[in-house]
C-alpha positions in Angstrom: 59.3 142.2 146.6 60.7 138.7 146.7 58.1 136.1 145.0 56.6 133.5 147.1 57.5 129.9 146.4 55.0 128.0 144.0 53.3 124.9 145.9 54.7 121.4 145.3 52.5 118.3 145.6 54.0 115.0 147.6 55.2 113.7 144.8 57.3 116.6 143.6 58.4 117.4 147.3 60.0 113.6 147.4 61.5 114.0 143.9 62.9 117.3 144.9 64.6 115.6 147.8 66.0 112.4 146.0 66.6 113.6 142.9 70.7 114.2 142.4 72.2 117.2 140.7 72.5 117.1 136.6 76.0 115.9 136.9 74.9 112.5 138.7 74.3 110.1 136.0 70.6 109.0 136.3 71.7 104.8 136.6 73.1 105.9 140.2 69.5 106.7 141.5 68.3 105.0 144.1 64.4 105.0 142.2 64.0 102.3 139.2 61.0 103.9 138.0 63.4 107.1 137.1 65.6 104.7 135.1 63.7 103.0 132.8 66.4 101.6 130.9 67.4 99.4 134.5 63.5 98.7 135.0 62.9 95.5 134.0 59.0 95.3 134.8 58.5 98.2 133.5 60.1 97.3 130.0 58.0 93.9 130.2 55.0 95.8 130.6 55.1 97.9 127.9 57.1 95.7 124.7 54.3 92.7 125.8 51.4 95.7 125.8 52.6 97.1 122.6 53.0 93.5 120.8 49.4 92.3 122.0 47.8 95.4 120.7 49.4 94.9 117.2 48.8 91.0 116.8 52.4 89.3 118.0 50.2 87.8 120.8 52.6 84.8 120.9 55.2 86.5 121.2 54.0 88.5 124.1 53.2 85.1 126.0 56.3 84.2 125.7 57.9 87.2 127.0 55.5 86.7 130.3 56.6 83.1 130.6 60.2 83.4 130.2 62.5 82.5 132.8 59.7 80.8 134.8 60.5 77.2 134.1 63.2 74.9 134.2 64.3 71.9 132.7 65.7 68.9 134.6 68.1 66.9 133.9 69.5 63.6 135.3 72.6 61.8 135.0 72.8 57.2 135.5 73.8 57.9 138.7 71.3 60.7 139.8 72.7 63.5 139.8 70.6 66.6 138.8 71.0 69.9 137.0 68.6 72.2 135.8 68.4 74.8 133.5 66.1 77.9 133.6 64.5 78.1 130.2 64.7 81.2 128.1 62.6 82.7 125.2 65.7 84.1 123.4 63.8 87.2 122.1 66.4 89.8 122.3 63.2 92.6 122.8 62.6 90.4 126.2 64.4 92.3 129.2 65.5 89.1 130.9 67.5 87.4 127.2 67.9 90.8 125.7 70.0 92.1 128.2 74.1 92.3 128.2 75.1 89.4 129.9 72.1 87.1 130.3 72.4 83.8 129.6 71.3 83.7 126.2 74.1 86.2 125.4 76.7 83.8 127.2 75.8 81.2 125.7 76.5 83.2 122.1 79.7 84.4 123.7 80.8 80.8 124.7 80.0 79.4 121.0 82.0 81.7 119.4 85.4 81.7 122.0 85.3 77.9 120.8 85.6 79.0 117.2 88.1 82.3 117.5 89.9 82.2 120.9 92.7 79.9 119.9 93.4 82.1 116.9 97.2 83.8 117.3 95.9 87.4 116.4 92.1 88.0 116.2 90.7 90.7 113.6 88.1 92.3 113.9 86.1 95.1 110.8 83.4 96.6 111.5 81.7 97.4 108.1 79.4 100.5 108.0 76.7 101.4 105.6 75.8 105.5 104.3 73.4 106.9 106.6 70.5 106.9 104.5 71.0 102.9 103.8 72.4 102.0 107.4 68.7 103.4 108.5 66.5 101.9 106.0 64.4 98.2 107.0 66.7 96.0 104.8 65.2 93.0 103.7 66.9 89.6 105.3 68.3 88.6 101.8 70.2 92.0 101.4 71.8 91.4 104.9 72.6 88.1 104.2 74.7 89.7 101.2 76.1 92.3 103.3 77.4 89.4 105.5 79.1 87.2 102.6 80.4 90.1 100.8 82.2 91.7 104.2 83.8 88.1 104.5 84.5 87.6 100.9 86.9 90.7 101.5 87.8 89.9 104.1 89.5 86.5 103.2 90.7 88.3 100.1 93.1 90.6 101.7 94.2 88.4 105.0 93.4 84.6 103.7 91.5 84.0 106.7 90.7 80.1 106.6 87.1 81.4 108.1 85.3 84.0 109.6 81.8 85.4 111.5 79.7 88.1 110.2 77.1 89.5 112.7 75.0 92.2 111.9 73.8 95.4 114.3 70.9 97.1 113.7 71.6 99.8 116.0 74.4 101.9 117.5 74.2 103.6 120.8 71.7 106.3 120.2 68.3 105.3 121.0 65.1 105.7 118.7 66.7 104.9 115.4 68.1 102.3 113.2 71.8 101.9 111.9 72.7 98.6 110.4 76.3 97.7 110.3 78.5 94.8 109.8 81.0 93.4 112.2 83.3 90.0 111.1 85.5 88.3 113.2 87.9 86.5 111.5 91.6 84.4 113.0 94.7 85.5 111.6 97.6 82.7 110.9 101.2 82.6 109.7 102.1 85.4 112.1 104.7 86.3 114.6 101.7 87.1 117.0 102.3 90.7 117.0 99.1 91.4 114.7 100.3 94.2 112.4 99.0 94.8 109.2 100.4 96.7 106.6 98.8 100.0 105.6 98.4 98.9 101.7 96.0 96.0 103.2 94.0 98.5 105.2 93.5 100.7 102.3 92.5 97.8 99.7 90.2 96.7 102.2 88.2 99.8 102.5 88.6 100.5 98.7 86.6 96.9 98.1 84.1 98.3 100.8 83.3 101.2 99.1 83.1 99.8 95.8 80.7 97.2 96.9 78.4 99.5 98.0 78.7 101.7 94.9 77.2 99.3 92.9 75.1 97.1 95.0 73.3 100.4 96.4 73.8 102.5 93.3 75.4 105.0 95.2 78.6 106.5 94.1 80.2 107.9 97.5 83.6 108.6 97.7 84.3 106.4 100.5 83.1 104.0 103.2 83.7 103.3 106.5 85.6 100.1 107.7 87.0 100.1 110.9 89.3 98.0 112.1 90.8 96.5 115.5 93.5 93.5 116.4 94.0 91.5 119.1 96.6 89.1 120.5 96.0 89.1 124.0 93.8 86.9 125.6 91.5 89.5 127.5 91.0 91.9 124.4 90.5 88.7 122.4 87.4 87.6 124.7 86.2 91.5 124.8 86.5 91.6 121.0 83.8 88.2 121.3 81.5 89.8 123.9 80.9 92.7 122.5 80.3 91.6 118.9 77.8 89.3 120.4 76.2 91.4 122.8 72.0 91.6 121.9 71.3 93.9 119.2 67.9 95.4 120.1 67.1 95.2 123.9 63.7 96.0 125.4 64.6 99.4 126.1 65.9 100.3 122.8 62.8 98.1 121.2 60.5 100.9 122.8 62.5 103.6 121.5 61.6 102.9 117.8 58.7 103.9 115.5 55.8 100.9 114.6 57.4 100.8 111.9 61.0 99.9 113.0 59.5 97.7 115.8 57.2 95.7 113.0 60.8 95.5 111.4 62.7 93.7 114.1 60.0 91.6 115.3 59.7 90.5 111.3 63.7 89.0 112.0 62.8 86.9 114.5 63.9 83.8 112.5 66.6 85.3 111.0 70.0 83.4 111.6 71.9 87.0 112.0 75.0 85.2 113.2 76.7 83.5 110.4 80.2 81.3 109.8 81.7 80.9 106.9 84.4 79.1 105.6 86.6 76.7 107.8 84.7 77.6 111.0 81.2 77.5 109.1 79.1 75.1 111.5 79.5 72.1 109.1 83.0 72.1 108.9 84.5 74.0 112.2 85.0 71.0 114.4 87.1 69.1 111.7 88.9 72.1 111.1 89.9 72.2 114.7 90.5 69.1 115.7 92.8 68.9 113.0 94.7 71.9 114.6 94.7 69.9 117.5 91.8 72.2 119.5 89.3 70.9 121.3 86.2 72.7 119.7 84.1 72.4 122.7 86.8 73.6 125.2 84.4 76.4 126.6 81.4 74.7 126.2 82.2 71.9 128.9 83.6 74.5 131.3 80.0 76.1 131.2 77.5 74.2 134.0 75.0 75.3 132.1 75.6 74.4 128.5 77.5 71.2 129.4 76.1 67.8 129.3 78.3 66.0 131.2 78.1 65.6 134.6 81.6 67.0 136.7 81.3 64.0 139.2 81.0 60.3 137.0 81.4 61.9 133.6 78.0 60.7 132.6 75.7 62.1 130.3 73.0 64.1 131.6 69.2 63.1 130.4 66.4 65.4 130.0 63.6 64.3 132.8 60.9 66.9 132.5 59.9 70.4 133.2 59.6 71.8 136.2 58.0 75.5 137.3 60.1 77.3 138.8 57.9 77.4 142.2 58.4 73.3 142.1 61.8 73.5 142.9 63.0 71.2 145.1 65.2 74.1 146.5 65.8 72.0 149.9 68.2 69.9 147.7 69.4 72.6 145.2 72.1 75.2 145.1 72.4 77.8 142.4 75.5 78.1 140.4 73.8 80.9 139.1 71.1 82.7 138.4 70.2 79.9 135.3 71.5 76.8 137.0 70.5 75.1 139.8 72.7 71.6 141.1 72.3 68.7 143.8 75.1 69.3 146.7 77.1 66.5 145.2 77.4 68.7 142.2 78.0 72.1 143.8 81.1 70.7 145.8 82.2 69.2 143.0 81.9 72.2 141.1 83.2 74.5 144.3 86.3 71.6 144.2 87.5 71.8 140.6 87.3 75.9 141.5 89.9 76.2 144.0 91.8 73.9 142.1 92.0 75.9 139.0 92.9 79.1 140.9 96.1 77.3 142.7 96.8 76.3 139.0 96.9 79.5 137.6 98.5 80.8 140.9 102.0 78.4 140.6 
């Protein structure tokens, strides 16, 4: 006797029909609320409910106000820019996320530092599983950070370099700290090979280090390696080093205790330069080279200062809410950066001009 089919309430009879077979990766679902790594209220909801219920109250507040103001600025002549403000808190869904503004503006820093370099390197430095997922202390990163560079300039005589730490890989719900250094590479033909005995001296200096500093004695630890000289894998190299470490999503993935952890970091300087390109000496360095150590920085609307039209510096007027723009005089460049129409045909201008350039 065949059974009769159980009931199903409205809801389950709607998800029954949307939902997509097991092979249909969940992102291309047409219901946010499924996804809740894509649903960016909901992620606000719950990091700012689970910080005001364990006493980061400010933190929370500024989470809520984030993105909801923006500063205006105002050239001699009158021109006018402005810039949406951001809270920078990588466990925010708006600055946490790959690609927001707060992550260009840490990709664009660093292309002004390493992009003119002939062959890029780039080690990622791991730590044994049961260190990698321990809450270091800031002053034991800050080691792990000079003494990956130390070796680094040891074995490639890197004039400088940038350590920047990730808390976590791509599995959700856990710690695992790991080093990555960026680092130029001169007195090359350009083709970026390194010999094997460099490889292996490298990792041996790794290991060691650990041994000790840990009191460990494993047999061997991971350093992984990459090297670019083209362009496009140079600036891929940049972005995903400084991608965000801990988004929203991942945040609420985490024990209290891991989550007390990363919110204790929030002053931490995680990126670091050292040598040559360490922030009190990289423009000297540069210019000396002949680079321009802001090359990137004044092609950015946002980050730049200087206005496209009279080259004059722009001024900070005041701040303005976001429902107080004067949007019958604005266009957006993007989703950060609103201009006058002088500005934005200007900026539409130099465009077109820049793609017949790199068309002849």
């Amino acid at each position: 006797m065949a059974l009769a089919p159980l009931s199903m309430s409205p809801k389950e009879a709607v998800l029954e029909s949307v939902l997509p077979s097991l092979y249909l990766p969940i992102a291309q679902v047409d219901l946010p609320i499924l996804n809740p790594h894509e649903d960016k209220a909901l992620q606000l909801k719950e990091v700012t409910q689970w910080l005001f219920s364990h006493g980061h109250s400010d933190i929370a507040s500024k989470l809520l106000s984030c993105g909801h103001s923006f500063t205006r600025l105002r050239d001699k002549n009158g021109h006018e820019k402005y810039g949406r403000m951001a809270c920078k808190k990588e466990v925010c869904p708006r600055c946490g996320r790959k690609g927001s503004r707060v992550h260009k503006t840490r990709v664009i820093r660093a292309k002004d530092r390493l992009m003119w370099a002939p062959v890029l390197g780039y080690y990622v430095f791991t730590l044994p599983e049961q260190i990698s997922a321990m809450r270091l202390p800031r002053e034991i990163l800050n080691r792990l950070e000079k003494e990956s560079c130390d070796i680094v300039y040891r074995h490639f005589k890197s004039e400088g370099s940038m350590a920047r730490i990730h808390l976590a890989d791509n599995k959700i719900g856990r710690l695992r700290i790991h080093i990555n250094v960026l680092f130029p590479i001169t007195g090359t033909n350009g083709i970026g090979r390194v010999e094997n005995i460099i490889i292996n001296a490298v990792r041996k200096d790794w290991t060691d280090f650990i041994n000790k500093f840990f009191c460990l004695n494993i047999e061997e630890a991971d350093a992984n390696y990459s090297f670019a000289t083209i362009r496009a894998k140079k600036a891929h190299m940049i972005k995903y080093v400084m991608r965000p470490i801990i988004d929203a999503f991942m945040f609420m993935t985490l024990s209290d205790e891991d989550k007390e952890y990363i919110i204790s970091l929030g002053r931490w300087h995680n990126t670091r330069w050292f040598g040559k390109l360490s922030n009190a000496l990289y423009k000297k360095y540069l210019l000396s080279k002949g680079i321009d150590p802001t090359k990137h920085l004044k092609e950015d609307v946002y980050l730049s200062n200087i206005c496209p039209i009279c080259n004059e510096k722009f001024r900070f007027i005041d701040i303005v809410s976001r429902s107080d723009l004067p949007l019958h005089r604005l266009r957006f460049v993007d989703n950060d950066t609103a201009v006058d129409f002088e500005i934005f045909a200007k900026l539409k201008e130099l465009s077109c001009r820049k793609k017949t350039q790199s068309r002849s």
